[in-house]
VOMARNU-67843 format. One record per atom (N, C-alpha, C): residue in one letter; x, y, z. Coordinates in steps of 0.001 Angstrom, whole numbers, plus 524288, in hexadecimal, padded with zeros to 5 digits. Example, Ala and Ser with C-alpha at 12.3 -4.5 7.8 and 13.67 -1.06 7.14 Angstrom:
<tivexs>
a833867E9C681E78
a8300C7EE6C81E78
a833907F31C81E78
s832327F73681BA8
s835667FBDC81BE4
s832648001E81EBE
</tivexs>
This chain:
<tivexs>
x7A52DAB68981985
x7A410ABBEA81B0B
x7A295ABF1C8163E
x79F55AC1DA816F3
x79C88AC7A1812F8
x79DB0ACB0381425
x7A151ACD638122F
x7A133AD30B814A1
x79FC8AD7D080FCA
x79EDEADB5C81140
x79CCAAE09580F25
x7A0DFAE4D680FF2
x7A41EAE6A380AC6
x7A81BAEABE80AD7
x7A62CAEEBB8078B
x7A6D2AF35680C86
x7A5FCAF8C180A75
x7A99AAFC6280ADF
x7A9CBB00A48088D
x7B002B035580868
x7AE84B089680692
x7B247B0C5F807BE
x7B249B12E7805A5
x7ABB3B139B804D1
x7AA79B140180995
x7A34AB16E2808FC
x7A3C0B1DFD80758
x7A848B1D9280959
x7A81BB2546809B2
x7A316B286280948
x7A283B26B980D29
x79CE9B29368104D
x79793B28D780A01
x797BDB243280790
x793B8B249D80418
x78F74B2294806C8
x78C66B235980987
x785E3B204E80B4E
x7841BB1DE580837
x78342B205E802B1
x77FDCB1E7D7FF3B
x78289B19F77FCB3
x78859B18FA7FC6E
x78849B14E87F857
x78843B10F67FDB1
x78AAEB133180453
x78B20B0D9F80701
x785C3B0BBA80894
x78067B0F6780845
x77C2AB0D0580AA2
x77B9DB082480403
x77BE6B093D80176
x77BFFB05AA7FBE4
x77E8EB01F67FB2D
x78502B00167FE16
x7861CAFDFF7FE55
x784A9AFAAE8026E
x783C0AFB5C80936
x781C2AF99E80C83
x77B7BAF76780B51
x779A3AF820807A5
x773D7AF4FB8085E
x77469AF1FB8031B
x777F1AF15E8017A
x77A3EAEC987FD7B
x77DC9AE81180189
x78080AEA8F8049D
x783C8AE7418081F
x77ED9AE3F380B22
x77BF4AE6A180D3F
x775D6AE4A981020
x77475ADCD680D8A
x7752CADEBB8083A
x77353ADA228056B
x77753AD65D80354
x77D1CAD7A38054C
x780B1AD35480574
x7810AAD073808A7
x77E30ACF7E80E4E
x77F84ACB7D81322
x78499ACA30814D2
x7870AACEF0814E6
x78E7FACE9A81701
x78D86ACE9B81CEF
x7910BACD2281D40
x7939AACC94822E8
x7963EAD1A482530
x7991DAD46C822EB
x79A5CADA178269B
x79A54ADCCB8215A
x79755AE1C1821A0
x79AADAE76A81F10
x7A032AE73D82033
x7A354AEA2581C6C
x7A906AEBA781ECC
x7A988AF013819FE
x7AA44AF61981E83
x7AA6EAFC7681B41
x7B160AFC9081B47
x7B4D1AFBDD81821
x7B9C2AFD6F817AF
x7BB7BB02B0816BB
x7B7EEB0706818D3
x7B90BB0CF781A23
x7B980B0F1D816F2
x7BB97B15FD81611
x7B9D7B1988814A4
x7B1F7B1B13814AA
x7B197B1B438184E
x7AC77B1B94818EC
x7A943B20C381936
x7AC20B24F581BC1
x7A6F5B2A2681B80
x7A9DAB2DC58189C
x7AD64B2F46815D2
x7B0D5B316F81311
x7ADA5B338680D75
x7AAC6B36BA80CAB
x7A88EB39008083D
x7A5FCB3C7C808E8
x7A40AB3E49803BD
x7A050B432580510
x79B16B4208804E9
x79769B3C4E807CA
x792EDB3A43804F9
x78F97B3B4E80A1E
x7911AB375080D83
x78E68B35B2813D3
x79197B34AF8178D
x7952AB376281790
x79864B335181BC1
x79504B332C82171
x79254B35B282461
x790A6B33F5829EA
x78BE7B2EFA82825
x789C8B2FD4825C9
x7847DB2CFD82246
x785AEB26B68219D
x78C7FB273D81FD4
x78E08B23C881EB2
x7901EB1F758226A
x790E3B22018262E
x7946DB20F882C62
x78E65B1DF183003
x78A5AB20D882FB6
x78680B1FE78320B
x78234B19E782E27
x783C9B198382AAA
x78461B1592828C5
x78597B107C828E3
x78A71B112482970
x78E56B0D2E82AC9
x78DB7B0B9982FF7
x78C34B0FF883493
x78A1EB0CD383972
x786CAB0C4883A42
x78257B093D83493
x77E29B07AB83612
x77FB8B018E83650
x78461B01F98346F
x786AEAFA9083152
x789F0AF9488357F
x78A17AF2EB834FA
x78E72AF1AB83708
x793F2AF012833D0
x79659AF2F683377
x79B04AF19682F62
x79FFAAF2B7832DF
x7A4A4AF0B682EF5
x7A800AEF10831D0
x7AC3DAF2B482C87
x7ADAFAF65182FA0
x7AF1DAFD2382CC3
x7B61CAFEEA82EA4
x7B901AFEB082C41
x7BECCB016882B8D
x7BDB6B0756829F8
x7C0C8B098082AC1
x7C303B0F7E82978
x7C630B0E138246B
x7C610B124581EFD
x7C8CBB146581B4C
x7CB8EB17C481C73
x7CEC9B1AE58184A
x7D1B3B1FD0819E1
x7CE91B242B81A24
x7CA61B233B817C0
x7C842B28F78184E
x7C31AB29B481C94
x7C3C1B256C81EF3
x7C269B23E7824A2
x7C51DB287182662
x7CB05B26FB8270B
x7CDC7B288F82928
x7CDBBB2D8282993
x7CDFDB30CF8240C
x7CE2EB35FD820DE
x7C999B37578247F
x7C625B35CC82551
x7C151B39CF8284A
x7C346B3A6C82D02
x7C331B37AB83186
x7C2F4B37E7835A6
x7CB42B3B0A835AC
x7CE8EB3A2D83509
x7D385B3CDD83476
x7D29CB418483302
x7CED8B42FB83201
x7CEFDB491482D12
x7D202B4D018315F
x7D488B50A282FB0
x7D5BDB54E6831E0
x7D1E7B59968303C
x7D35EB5CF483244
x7D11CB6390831AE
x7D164B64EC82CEC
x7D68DB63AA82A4B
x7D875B65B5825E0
x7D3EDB628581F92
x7D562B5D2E821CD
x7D319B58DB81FA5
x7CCA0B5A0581E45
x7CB3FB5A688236A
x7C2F3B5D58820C0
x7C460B632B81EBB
x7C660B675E81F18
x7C5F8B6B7881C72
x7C853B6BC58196E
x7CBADB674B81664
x7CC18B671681042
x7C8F7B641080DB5
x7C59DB60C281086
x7C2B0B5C6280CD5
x7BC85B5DC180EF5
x7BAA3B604680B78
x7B3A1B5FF680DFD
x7B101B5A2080E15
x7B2C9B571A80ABC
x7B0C2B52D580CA5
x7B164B512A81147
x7B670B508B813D1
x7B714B4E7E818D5
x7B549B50AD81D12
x7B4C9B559681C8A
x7B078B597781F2E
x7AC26B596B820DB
x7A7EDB57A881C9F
x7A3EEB54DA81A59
x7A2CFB50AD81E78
x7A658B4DD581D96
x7A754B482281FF3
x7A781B486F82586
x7AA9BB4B4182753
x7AA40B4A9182C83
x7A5D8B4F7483068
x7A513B51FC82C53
x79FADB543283098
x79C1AB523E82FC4
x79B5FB4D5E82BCA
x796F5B4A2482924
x796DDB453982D08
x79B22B452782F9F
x79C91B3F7C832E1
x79BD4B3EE3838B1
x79DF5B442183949
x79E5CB440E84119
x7A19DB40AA84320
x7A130B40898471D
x7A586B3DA484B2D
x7A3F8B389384A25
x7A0BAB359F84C05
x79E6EB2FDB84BC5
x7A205B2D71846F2
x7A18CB2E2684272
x7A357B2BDC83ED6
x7AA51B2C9983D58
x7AD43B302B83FC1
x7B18EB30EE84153
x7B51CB2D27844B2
x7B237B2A4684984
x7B322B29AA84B8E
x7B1D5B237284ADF
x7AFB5B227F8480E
x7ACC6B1CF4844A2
x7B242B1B2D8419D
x7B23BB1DCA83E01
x7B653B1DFD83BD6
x7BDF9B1C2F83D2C
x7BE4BB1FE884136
x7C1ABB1FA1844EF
x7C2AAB18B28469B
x7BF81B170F8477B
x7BEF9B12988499F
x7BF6AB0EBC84722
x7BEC0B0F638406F
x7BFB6B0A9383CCC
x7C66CB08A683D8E
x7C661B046683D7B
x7CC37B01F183BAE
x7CCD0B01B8834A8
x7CFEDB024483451
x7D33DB035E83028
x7D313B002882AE1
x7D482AF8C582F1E
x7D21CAF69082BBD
x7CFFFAF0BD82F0A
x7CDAAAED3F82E13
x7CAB1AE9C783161
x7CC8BAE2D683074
x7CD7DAE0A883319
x7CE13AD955831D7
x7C91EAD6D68339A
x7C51AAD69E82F4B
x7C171AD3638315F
x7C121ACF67833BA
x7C619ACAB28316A
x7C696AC6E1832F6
x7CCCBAC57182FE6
x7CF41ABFF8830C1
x7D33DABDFE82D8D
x7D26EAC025829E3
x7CEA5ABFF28262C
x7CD65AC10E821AA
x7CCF4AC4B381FA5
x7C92AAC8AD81FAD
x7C795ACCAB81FB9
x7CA62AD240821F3
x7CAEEAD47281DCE
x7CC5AADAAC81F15
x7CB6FADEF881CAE
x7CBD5AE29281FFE
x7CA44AE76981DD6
x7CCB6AECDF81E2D
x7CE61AF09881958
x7D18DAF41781AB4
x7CE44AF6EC8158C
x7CEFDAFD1381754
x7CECBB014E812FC
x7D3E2B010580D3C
x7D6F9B016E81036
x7DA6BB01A380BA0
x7DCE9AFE2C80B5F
x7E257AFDB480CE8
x7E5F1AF89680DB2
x7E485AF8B0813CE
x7E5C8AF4BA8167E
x7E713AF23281BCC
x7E991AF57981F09
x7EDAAAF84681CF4
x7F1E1AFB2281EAD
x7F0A1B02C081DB9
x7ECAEB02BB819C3
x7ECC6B08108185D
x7E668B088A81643
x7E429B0BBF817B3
x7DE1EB0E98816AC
x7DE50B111F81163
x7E3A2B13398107C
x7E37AB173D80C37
x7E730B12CA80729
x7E87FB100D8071F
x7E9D6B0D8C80310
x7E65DB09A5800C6
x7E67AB0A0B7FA87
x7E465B04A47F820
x7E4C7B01617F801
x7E134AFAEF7F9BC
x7E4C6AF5377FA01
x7E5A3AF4947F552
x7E36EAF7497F2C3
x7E240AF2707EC45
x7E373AF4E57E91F
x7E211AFA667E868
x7E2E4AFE287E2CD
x7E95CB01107E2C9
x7EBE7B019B7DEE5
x7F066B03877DEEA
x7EF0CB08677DB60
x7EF60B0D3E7DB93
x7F04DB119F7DADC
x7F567B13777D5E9
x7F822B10237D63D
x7FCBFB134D7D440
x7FDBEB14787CD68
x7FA1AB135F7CAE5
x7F7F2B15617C573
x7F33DB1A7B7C785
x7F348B19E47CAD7
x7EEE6B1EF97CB25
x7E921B1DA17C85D
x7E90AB18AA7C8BD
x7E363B160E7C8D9
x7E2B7B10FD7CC4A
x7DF13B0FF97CF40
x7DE87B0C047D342
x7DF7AB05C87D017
x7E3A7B034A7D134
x7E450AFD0F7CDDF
x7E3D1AF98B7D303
x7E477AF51F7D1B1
x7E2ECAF15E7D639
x7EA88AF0A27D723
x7ECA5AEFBD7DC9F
x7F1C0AEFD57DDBA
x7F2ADAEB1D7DB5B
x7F877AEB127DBA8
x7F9FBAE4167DBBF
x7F83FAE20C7E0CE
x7F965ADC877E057
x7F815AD9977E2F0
x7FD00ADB677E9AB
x801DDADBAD7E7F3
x80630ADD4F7EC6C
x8048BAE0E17EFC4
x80264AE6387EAD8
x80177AE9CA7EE1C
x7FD5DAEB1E7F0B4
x7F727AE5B37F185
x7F528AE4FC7F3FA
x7F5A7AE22B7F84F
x7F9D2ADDD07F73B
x7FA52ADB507FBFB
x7FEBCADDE5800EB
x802ADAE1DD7FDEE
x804D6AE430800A6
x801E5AE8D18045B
x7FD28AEA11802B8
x7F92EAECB580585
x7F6EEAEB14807E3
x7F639AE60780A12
x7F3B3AE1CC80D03
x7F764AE1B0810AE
x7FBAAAE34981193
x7FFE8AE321815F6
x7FFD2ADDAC8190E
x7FE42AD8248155D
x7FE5FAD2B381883
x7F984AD2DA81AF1
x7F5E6AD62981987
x7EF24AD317819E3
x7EF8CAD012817F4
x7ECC0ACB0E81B56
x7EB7AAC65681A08
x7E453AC43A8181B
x7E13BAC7DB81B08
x7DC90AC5E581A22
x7DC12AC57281323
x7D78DAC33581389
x7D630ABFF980F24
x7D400AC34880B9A
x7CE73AC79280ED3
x7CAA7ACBF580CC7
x7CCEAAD1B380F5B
x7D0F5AD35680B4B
x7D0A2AD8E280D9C
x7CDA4ADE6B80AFB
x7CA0BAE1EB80E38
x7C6DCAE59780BC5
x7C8EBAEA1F80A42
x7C895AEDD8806E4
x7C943AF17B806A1
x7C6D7AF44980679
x7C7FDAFB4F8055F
x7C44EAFEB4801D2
x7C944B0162800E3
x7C757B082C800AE
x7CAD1B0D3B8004F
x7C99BB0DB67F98B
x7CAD5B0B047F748
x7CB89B09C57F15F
x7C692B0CA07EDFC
x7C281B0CB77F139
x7BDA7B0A977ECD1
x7BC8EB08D27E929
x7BFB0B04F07E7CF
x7BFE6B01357E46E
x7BF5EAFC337E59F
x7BA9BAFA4F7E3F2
x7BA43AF38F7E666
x7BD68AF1F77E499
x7BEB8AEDB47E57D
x7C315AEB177E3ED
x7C3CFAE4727E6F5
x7C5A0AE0417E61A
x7C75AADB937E711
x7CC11AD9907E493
x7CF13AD8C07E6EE
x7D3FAAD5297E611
x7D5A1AD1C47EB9C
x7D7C9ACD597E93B
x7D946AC7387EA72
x7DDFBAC6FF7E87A
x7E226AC8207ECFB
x7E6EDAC7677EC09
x7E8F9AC1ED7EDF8
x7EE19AC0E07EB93
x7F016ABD9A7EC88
x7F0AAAB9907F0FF
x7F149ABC567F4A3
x7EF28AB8D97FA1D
x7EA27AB97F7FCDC
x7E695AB7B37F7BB
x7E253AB8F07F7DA
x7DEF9ABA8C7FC66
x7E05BABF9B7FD24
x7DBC7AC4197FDC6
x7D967AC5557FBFF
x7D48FAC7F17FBFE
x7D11CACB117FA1D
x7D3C3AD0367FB70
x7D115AD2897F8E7
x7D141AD8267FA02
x7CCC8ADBC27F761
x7C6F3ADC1A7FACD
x7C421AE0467F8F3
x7C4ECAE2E37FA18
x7C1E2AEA047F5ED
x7C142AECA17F644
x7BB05AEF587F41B
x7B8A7AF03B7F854
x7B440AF00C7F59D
x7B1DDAF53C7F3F0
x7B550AF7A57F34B
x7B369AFE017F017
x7B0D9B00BA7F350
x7AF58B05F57F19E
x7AD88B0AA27F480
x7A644B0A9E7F267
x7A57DB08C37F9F2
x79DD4B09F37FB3F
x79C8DB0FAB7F787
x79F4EB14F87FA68
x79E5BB1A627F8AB
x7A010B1C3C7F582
x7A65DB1BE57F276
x7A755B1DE37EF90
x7ABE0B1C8D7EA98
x7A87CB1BE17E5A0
x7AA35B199B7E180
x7AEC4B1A8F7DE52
x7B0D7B1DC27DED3
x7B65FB1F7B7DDB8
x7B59CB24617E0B2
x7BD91B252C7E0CC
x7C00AB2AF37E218
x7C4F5B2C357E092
x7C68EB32177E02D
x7CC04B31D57DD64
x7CE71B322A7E2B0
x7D5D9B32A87E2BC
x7D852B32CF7E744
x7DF74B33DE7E626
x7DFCCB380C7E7CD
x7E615B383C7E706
x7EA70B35F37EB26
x7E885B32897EDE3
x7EAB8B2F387F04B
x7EB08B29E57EF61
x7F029B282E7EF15
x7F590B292E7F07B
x7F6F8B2B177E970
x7F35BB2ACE7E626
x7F379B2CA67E0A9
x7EEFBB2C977DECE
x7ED8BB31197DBEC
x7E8F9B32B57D9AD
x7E6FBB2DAF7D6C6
x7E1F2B2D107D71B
x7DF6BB27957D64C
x7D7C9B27787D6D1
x7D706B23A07D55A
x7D2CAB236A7D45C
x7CD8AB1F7D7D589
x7CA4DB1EBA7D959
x7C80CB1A377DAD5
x7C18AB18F27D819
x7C133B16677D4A6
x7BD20B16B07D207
x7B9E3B10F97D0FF
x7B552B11497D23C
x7B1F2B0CB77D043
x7ACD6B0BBC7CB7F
x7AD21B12E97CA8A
x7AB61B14697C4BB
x7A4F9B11F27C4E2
x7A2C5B12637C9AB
x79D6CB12ED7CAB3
x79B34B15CD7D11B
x797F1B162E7D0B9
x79592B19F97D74E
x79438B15C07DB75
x794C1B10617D9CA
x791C8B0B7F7DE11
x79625B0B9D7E2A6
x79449B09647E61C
x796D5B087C7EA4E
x797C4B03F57E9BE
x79B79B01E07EC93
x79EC9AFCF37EE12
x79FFAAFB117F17A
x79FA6AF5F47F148
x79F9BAF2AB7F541
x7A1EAAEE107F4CE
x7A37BAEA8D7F975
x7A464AE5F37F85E
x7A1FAAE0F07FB72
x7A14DADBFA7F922
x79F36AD83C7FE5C
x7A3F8AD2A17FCE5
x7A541AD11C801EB
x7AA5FACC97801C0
x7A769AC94E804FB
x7A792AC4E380286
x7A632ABF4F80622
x7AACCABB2280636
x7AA76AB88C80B58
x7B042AB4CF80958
x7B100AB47280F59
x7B486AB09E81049
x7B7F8AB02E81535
x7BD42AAF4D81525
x7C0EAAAE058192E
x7C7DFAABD8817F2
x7CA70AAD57810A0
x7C9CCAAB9F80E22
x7CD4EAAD838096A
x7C92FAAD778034E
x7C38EAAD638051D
x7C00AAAC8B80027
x7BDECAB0C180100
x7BC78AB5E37FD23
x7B9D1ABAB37FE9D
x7B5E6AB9AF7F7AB
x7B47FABC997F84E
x7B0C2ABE0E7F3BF
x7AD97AC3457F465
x7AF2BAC7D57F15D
x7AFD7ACAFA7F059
x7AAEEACD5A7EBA4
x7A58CAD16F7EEFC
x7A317AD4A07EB46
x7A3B7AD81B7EAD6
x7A410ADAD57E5AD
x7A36EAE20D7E564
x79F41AE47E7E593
x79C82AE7CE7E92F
x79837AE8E97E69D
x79726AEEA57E503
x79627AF13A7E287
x79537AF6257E05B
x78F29AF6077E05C
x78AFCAFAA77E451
x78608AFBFF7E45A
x786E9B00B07E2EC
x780A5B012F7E08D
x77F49B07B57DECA
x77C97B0A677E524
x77D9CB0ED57E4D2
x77BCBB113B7E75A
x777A9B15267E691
x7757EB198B7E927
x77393B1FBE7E787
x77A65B21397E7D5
x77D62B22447E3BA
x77EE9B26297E473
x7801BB2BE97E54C
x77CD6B2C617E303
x77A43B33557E141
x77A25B36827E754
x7780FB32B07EAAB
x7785AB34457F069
x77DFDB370F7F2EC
x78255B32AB7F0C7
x78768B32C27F226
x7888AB385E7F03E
x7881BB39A17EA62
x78A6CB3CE97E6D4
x7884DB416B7E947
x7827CB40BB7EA3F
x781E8B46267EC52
x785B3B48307F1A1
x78681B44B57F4C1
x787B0B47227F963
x78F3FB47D57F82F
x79107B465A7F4A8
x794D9B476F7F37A
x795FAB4C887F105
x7911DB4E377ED76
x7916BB53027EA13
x78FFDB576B7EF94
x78C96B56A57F2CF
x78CC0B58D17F546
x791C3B5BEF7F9E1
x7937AB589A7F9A3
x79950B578E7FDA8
x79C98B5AFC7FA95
x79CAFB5CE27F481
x79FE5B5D747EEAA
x7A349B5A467EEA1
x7A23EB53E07EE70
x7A619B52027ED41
x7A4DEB4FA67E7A9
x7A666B52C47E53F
x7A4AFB50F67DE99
x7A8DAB4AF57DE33
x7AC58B4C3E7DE90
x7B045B47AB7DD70
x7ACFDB42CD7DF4B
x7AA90B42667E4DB
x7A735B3F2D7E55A
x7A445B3DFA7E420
x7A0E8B40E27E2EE
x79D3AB3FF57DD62
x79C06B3E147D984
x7A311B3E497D5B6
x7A2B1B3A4F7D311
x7A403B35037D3ED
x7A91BB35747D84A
x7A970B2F327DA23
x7A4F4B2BAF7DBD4
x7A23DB2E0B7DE52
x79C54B2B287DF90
x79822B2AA17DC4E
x797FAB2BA67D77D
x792C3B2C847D392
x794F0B29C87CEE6
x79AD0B2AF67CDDF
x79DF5B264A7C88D
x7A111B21CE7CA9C
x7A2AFB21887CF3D
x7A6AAB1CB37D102
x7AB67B1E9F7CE39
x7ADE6B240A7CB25
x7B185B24A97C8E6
x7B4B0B2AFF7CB62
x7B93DB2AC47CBF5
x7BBC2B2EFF7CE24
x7BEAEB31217CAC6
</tivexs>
């Protein structure tokens, strides 16, 4: 099997149409979007209308979640989310709504945003220096709550990433399509950085317990992105998308 992993688009068009016509020329077997998908200040309907031109095989993130949950309070403190959802309409609300959480392709194969058990936690990165390190090995497998498959996916992170633990799993992560770092004071102020503007991707081939694992990082137009971010005033975005640094 080939598969094609994409992750945290946050509504970028421009880096996922860039990544999608690179995927074109890998001959995989399924797309698979591991969510956070219209969540930015770039394209989100653009981005939605996109995605149902494809056939892919798509989970919900938390900030999936964060859109369609928003309260009253929630859009008239955040103009982005504002943005977002009069940018979106019902159709894509309700799209959304409908993703599962996380997916079992097969024995093998799986797929979750964050951990298995949680959207908003990291499988892999530990936080507690207040810079992203790779966990131990315990406190990944204790986040696996007795997953057994062989290939499990991630995102949330934007940080590609691969590790092969002990009872040998895989574990990709194939970094953020839209957006190259961000800062975050949750659950401690911290920092997600890949210290360039490319988008990311991943491609896994393999079956039962043999995977093999690419990273791929494409250039895009970014300038496209930046504008519609400066527009939005999201300077902070601005620079995450134009340096890969937060």
């Amino acid at each position: 099997m080939r598969i094609a992993l994409i992750s945290d688009i946050h509504s970028n068009i421009y880096a996922l149409d860039a990544v999608l016509d690179d995927i074109r020329h890998q001959g995989v077997d399924v797309v698979v979007n591991l969510g956070d998908i219209l969540y930015g200040p770039i394209a989100p309907r653009a981005t939605y209308e996109r995605l149902m031109e494809g056939d892919f095989l798509t989970i919900r993130g938390n900030q999936d979640r964060q859109i369609y949950e928003a309260t009253q309070n929630d859009i008239d403190s955040n103009p982005t989310m504002a943005f977002i959802l009069e940018d979106l309409g019902e159709a894509p609300l309700t799209w959304m709504r409908s993703l599962p959480a996380t997916y079992a392709l097969n024995d093998d194969v799986f797929f979750c945003h964050g951990t298995p058990q949680d959207d908003l936690i990291y499988l892999l990165e530990d936080l507690k220096e207040g810079e992203p390190t790779l966990r131990d090995e315990s406190d990944i497998l204790r986040l696996l709550a007795g997953n057994t498959h062989s290939l499990i996916c991630c995102g949330h992170t934007h940080l590609p990433r691969l590790v092969k633990t002990s009872t040998q799993q895989y574990i990709v992560n194939p970094g953020s399509v839209g957006l190259p770092a961000y800062a975050d004071d949750e659950p401690v102020c911290h920092k997600m950085q890949i210290f360039s503007h490319h988008a990311s991707y991943a491609i896994v081939d393999g079956e039962g317990a043999d995977w093999h694992v690419s990273h791929k990082r494409i250039d895009y137009n970014v300038h496209r992105a930046v504008k519609a971010a400066k527009e939005r005033d999201r300077l902070d975005w601005v620079s995450f998308l134009s340096t890969g640094r937060a």
